[in-house]
C-alpha positions as CSV (number, residue, x, y, z in Angstrom):
1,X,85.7,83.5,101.5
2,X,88.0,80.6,101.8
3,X,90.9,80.6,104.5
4,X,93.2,80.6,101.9
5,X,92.3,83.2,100.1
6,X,92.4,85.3,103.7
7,X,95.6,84.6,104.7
8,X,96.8,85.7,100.9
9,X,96.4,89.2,101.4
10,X,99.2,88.9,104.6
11,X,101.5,86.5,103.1
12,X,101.5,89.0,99.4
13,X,102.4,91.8,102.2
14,X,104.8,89.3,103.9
15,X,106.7,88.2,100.2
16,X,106.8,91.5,99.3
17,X,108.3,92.8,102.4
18,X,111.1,90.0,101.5
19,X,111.5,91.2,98.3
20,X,109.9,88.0,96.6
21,X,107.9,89.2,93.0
22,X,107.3,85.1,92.3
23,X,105.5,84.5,95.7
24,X,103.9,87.6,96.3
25,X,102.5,87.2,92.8
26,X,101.0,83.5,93.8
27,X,99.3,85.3,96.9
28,X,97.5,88.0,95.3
29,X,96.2,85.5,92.7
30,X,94.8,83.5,96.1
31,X,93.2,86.8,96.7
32,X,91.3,87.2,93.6
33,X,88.3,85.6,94.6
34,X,88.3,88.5,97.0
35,X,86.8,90.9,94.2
36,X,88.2,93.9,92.5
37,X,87.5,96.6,95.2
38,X,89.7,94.9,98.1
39,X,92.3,93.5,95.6
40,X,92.3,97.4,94.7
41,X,93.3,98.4,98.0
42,X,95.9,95.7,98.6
43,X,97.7,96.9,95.2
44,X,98.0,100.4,96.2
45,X,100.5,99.8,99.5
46,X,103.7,100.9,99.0
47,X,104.9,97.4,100.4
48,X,104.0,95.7,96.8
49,X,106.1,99.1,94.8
50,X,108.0,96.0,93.5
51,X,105.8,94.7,91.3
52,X,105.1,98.3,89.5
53,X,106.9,97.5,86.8
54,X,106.1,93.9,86.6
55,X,104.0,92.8,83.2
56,X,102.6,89.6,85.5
57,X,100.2,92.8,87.4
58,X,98.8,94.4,84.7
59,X,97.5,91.0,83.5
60,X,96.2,90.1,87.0
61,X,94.3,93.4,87.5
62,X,92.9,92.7,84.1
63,X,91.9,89.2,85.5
64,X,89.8,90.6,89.1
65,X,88.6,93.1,87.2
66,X,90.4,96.6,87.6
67,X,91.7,99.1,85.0
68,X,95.3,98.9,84.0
């Protein structure tokens, strides 16, 4: 695991928090490398709610791996 990809998971939290869909998007694909079951987790806090109705997530869950 790169450091990159382990510092995505805070800054997605971090972007979210700020109410940023564009970066918080760009960090969970850092993350993706991180495999489905801890991208999983990351998706369900209620900090990254915004992008529930975004098209760009169902494409990336498709992309580590996890159902739609």
């Amino acid at each position: 695991m790169g450091a990159t990809s382990h510092f995505a998971n805070e800054q997605a939290l971090i972007f979210a928090g700020l109410g940023d869909k564009e970066r918080t998007l760009e960090a969970l694909d850092r993350m993706a490398d991180l495999g489905a079951q801890r991208v999983g987790v990351y998706l369900n806090y209620p900090e990254l709610g915004l992008l529930q109705d975004d098209p760009r997530i169902k494409a990336f869950r498709r992309k580590v791996g996890l159902p739609d």
